[in-house]
N, C-alpha and C positions, 0 to 999 in steps of 0.2 A: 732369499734375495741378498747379494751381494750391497756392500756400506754404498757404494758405487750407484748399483741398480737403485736402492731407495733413496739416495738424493734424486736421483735424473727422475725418478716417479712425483717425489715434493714436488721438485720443478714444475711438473706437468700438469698439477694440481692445486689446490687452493684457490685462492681469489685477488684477482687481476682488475685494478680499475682503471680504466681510462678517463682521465679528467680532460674533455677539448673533443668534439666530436666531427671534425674535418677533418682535411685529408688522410693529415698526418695519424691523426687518431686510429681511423678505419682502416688504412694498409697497414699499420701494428696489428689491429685487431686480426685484420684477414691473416697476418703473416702465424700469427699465434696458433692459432685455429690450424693452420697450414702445417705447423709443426710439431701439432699432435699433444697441445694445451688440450685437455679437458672437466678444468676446473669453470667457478664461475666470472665472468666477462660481462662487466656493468660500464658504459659508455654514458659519461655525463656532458652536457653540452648547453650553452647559454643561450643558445637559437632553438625556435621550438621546429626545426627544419632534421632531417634523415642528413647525411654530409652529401656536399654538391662544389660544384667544382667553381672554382672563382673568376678565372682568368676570362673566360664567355660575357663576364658581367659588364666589364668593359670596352666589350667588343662586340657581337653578335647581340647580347639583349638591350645597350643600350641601340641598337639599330633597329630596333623593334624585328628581328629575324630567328628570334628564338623568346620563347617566354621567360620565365624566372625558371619556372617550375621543371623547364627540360634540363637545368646545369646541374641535374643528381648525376651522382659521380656510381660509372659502372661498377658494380661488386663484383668481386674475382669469387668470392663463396659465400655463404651462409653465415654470420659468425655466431649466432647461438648467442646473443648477447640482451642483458636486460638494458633498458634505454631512459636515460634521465634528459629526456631534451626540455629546454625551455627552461631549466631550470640552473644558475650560474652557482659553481662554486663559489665559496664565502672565507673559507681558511681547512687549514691542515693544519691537524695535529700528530707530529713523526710520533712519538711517543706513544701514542695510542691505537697509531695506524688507521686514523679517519679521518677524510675528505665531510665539511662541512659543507649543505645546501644551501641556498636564499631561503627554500622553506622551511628551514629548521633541524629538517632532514641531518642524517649522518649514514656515509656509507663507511665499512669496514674495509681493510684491504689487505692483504700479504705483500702486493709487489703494488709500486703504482706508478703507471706512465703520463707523464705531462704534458699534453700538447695544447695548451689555450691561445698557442698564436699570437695574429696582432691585432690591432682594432684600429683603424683612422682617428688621426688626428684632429679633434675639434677645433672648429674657430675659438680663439680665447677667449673672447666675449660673449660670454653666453645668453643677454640679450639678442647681442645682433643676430647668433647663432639658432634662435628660436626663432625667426624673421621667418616668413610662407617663403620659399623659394629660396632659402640655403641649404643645404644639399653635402653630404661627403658619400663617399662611394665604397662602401664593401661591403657589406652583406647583400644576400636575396633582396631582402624589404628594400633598402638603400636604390638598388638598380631598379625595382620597380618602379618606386616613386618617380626616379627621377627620369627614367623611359616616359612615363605619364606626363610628365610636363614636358619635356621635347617633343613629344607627339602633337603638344597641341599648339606646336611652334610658336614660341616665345620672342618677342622681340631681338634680345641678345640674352646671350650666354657667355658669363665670367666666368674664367675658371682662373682660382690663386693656384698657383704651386705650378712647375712646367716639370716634374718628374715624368717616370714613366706613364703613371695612372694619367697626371693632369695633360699630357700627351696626348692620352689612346683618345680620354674625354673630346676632347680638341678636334681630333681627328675624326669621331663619329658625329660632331657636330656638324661639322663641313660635309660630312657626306650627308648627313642631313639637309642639307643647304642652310644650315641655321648660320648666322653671324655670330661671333665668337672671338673675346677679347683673351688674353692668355697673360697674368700676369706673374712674375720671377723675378725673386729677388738676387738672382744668381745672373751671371754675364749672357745666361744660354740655355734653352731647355737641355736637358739632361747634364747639365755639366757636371753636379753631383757624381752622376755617377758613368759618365764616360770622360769629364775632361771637357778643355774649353775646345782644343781642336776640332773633337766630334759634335762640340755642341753648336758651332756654327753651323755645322752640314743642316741642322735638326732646328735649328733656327731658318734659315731659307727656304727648307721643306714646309715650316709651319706659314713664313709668308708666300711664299710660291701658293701655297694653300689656299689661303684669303683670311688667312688670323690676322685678328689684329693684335701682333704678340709686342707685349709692353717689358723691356728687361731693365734688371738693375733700380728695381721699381719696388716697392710697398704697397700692398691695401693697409689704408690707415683706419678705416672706420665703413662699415656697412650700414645704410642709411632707408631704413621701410618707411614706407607711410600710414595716414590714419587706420588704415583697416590691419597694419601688422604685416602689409607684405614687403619684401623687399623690391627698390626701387632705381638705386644707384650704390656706386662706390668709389672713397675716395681713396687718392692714391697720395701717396708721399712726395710727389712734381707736382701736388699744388689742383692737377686735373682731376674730373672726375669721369668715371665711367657708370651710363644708365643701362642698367640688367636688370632682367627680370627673373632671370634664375643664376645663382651663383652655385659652383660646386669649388667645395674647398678640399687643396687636392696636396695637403702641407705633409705629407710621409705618415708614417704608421706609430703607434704604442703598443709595446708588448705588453701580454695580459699577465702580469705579476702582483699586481697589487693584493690580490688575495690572498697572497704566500707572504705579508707583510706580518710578522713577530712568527712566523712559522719556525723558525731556523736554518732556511733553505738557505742558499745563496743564490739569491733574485733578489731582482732590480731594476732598473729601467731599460737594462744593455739586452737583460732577457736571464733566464737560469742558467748558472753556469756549471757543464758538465764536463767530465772526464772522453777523452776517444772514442769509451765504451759505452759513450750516451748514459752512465752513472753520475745524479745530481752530485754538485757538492754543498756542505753545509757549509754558515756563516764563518765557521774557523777554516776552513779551504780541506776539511777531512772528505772525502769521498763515502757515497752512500751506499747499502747492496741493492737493497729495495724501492729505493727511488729511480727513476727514470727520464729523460726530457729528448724530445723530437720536436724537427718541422721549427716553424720561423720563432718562438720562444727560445728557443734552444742556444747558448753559447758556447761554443768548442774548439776545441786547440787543435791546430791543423800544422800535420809535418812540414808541410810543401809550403807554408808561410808562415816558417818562422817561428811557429808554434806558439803565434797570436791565438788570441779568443777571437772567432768569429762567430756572427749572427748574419745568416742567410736567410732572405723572405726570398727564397725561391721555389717552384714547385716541386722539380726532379730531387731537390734536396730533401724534402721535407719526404717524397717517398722514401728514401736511399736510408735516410735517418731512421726510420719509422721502422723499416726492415731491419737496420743494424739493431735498434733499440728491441724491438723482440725479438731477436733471435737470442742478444744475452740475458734477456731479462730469463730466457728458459736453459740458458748454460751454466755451465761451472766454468770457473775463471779461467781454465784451458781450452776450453774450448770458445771462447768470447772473440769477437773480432774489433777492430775499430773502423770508425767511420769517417773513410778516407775521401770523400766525395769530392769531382774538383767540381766547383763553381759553374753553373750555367744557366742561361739567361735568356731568356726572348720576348720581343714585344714587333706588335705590327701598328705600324703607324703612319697614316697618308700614302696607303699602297705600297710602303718598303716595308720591309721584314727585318728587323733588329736583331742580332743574335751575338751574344759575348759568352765566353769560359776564361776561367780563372779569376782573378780579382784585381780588375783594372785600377781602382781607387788607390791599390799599391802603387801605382804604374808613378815614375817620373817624367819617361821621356814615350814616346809613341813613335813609329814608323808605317807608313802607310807603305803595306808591302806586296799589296795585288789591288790593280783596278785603280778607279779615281774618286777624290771626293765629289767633282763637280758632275758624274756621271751617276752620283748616289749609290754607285756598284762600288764596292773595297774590301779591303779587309785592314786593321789597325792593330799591330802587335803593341803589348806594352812591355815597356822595360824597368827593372828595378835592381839596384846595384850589379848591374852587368848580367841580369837573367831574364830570361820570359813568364812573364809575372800575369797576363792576361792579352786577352786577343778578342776584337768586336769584329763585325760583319754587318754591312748593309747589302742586302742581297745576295751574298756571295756565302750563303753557309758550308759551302762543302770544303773550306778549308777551315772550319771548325775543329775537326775530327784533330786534321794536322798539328795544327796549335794547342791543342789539349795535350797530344803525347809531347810537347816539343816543355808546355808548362811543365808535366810531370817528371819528366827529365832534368829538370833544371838545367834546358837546354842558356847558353851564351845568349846573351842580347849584345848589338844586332844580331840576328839570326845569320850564319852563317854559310849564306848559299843565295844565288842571283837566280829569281823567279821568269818563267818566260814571260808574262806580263808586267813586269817591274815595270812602272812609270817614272818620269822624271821625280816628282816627288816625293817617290819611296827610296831615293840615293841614302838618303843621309836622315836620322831620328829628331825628331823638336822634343820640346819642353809640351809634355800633354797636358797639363794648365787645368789641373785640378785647384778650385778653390779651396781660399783657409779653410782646414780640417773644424777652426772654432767656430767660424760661421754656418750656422745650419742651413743646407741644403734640405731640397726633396727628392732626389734623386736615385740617392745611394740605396741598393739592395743587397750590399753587403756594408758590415757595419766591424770592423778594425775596434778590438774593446781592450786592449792591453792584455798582460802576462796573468794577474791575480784572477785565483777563482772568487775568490769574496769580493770585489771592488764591486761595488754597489752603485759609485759615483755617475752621476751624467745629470747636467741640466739642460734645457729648451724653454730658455722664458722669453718666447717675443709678446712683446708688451701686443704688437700686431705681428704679421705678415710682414 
């Protein structure tokens, strides 16, 4: 055998762990397997759950229209893999090439891919936050519980945070016919992560709805009564709102904390890697054997700037997951990078949401087909004279468009008069994205600076 033929055979063999057993984790596994890996494949995962798909949770099973247990996610093949569910990794050690268990456990590895995701955000108070009837949303168990108690129609339903999730929340309530107060500390649902222009449309969608959406607001303190449930909440204007279920719906935490004195470079922002989905360690060196996919993940992207970016997006986390095993089984010529542009979807109060690229860049916006008042549009964004990102209410088939026009680094304005240009797509506004220092809920892409080591980011609200 050729010096050649016996690396591509290592490649193909030895031992492969995956740490994260969701999406992201299982399309690497499948993609591995696919390309003719036949070493061993140990998938460790802190849910005692097979991987299942998330996006249904806030949509279809909090509607009671599907169970918990329909959102496993289809297998494209077999992977022949041993399965540590239920059980959370604890630390890595690069030197010795072992992933540590909760039970004490230690797996071996050659290569090892990281996808532990994110986890919602807790109320900071962890009293209040043990209250019968607060609530955050994303796992299985999470959606069940809280399908259980809107089934047995609750009084009202709070929900903190008016991002995407505290949105969708919002919106399966109403079609529940439940009553449903929507509190943001932001000018606007979604303004995080569309802007304030789009977060008006998303604001009158939510009262046109029957929310009673309270903005520019605080929950200062959640308040149960004798028996521990919760009962009301209070708000920073001094009023108070009586709930009997509250979901708090304050954005996500990447799962790093276990990579803490690891050596990695992780952090709060998530791990940061190279193009080729190769970790980097705490001095900014690049790893061969380490690997990181899907929403943990942070990577330098040509088309902006060659920012770190952290996507909790879906399509990403596959696109990632694929690029991440295919190098993990190549030699450096033959490795690709992972060039994914940004994309995005939520359905909310019967519109369909849909953005590509990375609007949060955006400074100015132009509404360039259709109307806001009609809920039908489309929203280019502009950044230093380029097309930086582009949303859609209802109108996705100019998505396609606006992707090749981002990739292009096509001119902002865009350079050409649509047959439905409206009055108000003449001329571009200011898209009134909020201080980057003020936390939001919103944002599903996350802008983290040039260094692969920066470790830095805080979120201390004393509340909401």
């Amino acid at each position: 055998m050729t010096v050649d033929g016996s690396l591509e055979r290592l490649k193909r063999e030895g031992r492969i762990v995956v740490v994260g057993a969701s999406l992201a984790g299982l399309r690497a596994a499948e993609t591995m397997r696919e390309k003719g890996f036949t070493g061993s494949l140990t998938m460790i995962g802190d849910e005692p759950y097979e991987p299942y798909d998330r996006p249904p949770l806030s949509k279809q099973v909090l509607l009671g229209r599907a169970g918990p247990e329909r959102t496993a996610l289809p297998r494209r093949r077999d992977i022949e893999a041993e399965w540590r569910l239920g059980v959370p990794a604890t630390g890595l050690d690069m030197a010795a090439h072992r992933v540590r268990l909760a039970d004490g456990d230690e797996v071996e590895y050659d290569r090892l891919l990281i996808a532990t995701g994110v986890r919602a955000r807790p109320w900071p108070q962890a009293d209040e936050a043990a209250l019968d009837g607060v609530f955050v949303l994303r796992t299985r168990d999470d959606a069940a519980a809280l399908e259980q108690k809107l089934a047995a129609g609750p009084g009202r339903v709070l929900v903190i945070g008016a991002g995407f999730t505290g949105s969708e929340i919002a919106s399966a309530c109403r079609e529940r016919g439940l009553p449903v107060t929507v509190a943001e500390r932001g000018a606007a649902p979604l303004v995080g992560a569309l802007g304030g222009v789009v977060g008006e449309v998303a604001a009158e969608m939510h009262r046109e709805h029957g929310v009673d959406l309270r903005t520019g607001i605080m929950v200062t303190r959640l308040e149960g009564d004798t028996t521990g449930r919760v009962r009301a909440a209070h708000l920073s204007d001094g009023t108070t709102v009586e709930a009997d279920v509250v979901v708090v719906s304050l954005g996500a935490m990447r799962n790093t904390e276990w990579l803490t004195g690891s050596g990695l470079g992780a952090g709060p922002r998530g791990i940061a890697c190279d193009a080729g989905c190769r970790a980097f360690d705490i001095r900014g060196i690049v790893t061969d054997d380490i690997y990181v996919a899907g929403d943990v993940a942070r990577s330098p992207h040509a088309l902006f700037g060659y920012q770190f970016l952290s996507l909790e997006h879906w399509g990403n986390a596959v696109a990632q997951a694929e690029t991440a095993a295919h190098n993990m089984l190549s030699e450096s010529a033959d490795r690709r990078p992972h060039l994914w542009v940004p994309a995005f979807w939520s359905s909310q109060f019967g519109v369909n949401i849909k953005s590509v690229g990375v609007p949060t860049m955006g400074t100015e916006i132009l509404i360039a087909q259709g109307s806001r008042a009609e809920r039908r549009f489309t929203g280019v964004y502009g950044y230093q004279g380029r097309v930086i990102g582009a949303v859609t209410f209802d109108q996705s088939r100019w998505l396609q468009f606006y992707e090749r026009l981002i990739e292009e680094t096509a001119p902002f304005p865009p350079e050409f008069t649509t047959v439905d240009r409206r009055p108000e797509g003449n001329r571009p506004m200011p898209a009134d994205f909020p201080d980057p220092s003020v936390p939001t809920h919103g944002p599903t892409i996350t802008l983290s600076g040039y260094s692969p080591a920066d470790r830095r980011m805080t979120f201390t609200p004393a509340h909401h």
